[in-house]
PLY file of the C-alpha trace (Angstrom):
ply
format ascii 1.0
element vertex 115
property float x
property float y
property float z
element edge 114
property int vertex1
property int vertex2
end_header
-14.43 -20.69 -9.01
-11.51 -19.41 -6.34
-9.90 -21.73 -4.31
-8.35 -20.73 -1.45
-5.85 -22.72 1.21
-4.89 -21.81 4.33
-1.86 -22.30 6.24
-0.82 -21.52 9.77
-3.00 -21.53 13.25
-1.98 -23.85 16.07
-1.66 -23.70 19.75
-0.11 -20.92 21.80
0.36 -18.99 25.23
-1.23 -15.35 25.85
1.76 -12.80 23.99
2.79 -14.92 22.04
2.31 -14.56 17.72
1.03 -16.91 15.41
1.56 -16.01 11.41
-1.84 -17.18 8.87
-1.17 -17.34 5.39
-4.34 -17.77 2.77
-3.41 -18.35 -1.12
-6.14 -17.98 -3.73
-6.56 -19.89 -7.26
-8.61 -20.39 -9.80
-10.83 -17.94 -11.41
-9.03 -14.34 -9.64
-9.25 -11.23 -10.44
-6.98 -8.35 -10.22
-9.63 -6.27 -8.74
-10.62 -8.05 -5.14
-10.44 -8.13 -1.52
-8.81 -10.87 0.47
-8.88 -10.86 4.24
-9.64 -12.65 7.61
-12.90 -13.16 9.13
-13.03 -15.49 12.59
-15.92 -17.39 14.68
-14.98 -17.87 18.33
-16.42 -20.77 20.16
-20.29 -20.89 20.38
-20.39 -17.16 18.49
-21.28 -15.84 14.95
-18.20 -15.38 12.27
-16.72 -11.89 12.48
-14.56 -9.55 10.66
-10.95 -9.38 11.66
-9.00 -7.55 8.75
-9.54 -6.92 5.08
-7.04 -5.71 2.40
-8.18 -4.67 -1.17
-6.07 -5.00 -4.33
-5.29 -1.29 -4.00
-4.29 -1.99 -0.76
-6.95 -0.10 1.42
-7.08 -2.27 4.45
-9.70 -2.44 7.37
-8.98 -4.08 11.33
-11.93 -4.40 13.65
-10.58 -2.65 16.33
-10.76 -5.55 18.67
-7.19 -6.30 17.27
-5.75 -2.87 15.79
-2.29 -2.40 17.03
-1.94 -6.51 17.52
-2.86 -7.88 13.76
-1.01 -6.68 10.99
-2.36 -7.91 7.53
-0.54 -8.15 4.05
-0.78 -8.63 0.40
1.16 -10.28 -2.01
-0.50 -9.63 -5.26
1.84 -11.57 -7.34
1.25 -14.40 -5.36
-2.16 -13.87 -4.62
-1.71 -14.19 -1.13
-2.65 -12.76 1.90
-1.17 -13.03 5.04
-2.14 -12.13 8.86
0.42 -11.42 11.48
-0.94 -11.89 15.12
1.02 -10.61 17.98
0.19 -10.05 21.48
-2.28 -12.84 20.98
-5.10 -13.07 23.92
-7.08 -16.00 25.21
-10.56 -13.88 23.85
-8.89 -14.28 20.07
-9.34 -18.10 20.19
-11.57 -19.03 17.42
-11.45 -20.57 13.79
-10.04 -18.48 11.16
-11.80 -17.99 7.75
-9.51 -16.48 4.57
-11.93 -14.70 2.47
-11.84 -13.31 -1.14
-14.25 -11.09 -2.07
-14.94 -10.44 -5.97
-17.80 -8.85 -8.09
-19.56 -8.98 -4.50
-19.43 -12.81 -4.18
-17.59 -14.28 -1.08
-15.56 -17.51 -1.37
-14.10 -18.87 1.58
-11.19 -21.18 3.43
-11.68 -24.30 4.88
-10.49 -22.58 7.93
-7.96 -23.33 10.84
-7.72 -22.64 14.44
-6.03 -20.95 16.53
-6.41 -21.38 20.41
-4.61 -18.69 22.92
-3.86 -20.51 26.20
-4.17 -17.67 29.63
0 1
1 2
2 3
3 4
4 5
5 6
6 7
7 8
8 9
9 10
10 11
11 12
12 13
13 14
14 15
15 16
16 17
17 18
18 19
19 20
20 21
21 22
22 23
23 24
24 25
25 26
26 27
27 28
28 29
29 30
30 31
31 32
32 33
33 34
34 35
35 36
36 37
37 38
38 39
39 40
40 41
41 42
42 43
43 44
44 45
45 46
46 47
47 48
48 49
49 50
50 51
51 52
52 53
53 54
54 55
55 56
56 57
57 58
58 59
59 60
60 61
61 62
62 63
63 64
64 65
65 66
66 67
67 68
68 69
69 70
70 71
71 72
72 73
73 74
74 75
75 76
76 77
77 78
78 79
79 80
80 81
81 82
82 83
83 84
84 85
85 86
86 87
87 88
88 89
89 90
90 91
91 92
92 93
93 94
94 95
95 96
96 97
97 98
98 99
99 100
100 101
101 102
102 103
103 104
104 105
105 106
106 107
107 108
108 109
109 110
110 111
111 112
112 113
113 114
């Protein structure tokens, strides 16, 4: 089993940057990939950003050039910088970890982008 706990989300105005931090437990492996997946309000869940353990990462390109994600390996940690933040990027976020092609998941938190 992988735990994983969030941290982060909240309120804020259009441009402004909210920070999401995701730390995994348990049963990890050093082979995985941890990332961000989001469901706006009355949607399905969707892919925001992914990073592997070798660091390959992947942004849907509804927030390239605004999201920045991160590893910390040692700390088994990922992290999701949001800048330029819009009112369409309100939803709940999701931290995934992704190992031997099983998904485990956050509780999740929200963030909501004011216009």
């Amino acid at each position: 089993q992988v735990q994983l706990v969030e941290s982060g989300g909240g309120l804020v105005q259009a441009g402004g940057s909210l920070r999401l931090s995701c730390a995994a437990s348990g049963s990890i492996s050093s082979l995985s990939r941890m990332g961000w997946y989001r469901q706006p309000p009355g949607k399905q869940r969707e892919l925001v950003a992914t990073v592997t353990s070798g660091s390959r990462i992947n942004y849907a390109d509804s927030v390239k050039g605004r999201f920045t994600i991160s590893r910390d390996n040692a700390k088994n940690t990922v992290y999701l910088q949001m800048n330029s933040l819009k009112p369409e990027d309100t939803a709940v976020y999701y931290c995934n970890y992704r190992m031997n092609a099983y998904d485990y998941w956050g509780q999740g938190t929200q963030v909501t982008v004011s216009s």
